[in-house]
N, C-alpha and C positions, 0 to 999 in steps of 0.2 A: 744184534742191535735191540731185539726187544727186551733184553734184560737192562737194558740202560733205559727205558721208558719209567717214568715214576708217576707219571698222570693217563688215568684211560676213560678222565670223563673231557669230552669232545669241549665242551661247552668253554672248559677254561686252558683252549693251547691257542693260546696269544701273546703278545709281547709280555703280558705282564705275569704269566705261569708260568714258572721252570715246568719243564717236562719232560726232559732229559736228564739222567744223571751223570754228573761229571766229575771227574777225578779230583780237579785240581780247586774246585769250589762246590760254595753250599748252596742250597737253594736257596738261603736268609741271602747270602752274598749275591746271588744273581740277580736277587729282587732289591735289595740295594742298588746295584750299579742301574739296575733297569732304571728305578725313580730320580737317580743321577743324572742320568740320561736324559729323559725323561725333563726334569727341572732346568735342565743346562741347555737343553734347545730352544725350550719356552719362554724362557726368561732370559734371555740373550740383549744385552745393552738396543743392539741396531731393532728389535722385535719390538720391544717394549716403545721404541721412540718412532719406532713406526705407526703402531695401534694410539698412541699418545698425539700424531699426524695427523689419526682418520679425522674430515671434516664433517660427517655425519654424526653430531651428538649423541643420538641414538645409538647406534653402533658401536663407538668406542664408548662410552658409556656400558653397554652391556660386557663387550672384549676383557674391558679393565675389570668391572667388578664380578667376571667369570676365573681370570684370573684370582683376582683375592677371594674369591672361594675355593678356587684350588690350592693358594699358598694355606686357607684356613684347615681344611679338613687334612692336610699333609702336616699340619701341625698340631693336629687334635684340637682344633677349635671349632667343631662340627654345627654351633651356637649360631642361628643369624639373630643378630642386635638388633634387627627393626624387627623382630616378632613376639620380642618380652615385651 
């Protein structure tokens, strides 16, 4: 088993570091399907219209524009527009 190991720094064996090597995909593929994953939870119709519920201004308020900074830097728009 240890020659299927591809990562031997601790810090990055989490969802989102392949670490194992696998036959049948790449590492690019694994971390694809990860952010798929990943986006398709998140962003789920019933999630969205729930956080869009919350009665706490504040709160959905931050939820909503935590989300569109994840859809920004997932899209390479790492830029926030209120700091030009």
């Amino acid at each position: 088993m240890e020659d299927k190991i591809s990562e031997n720094n601790w810090e990055k064996w989490d969802y989102r570091h392949p670490i194992v090597k696998l036959n049948d995909l790449t590492p690019e593929e694994i971390i694809k399907m990860s952010k798929k994953i990943k986006l398709t939870f998140n962003f789920n119709p019933k999630k969205v219209a729930n956080v869009l519920g919350i009665e706490d201004s504040y709160r959905r308020n931050f939820i909503v524009n935590s989300l569109i900074q994840s859809l920004r830097q997932r899209s390479g728009q790492n830029e926030n527009p209120n700091l030009q």
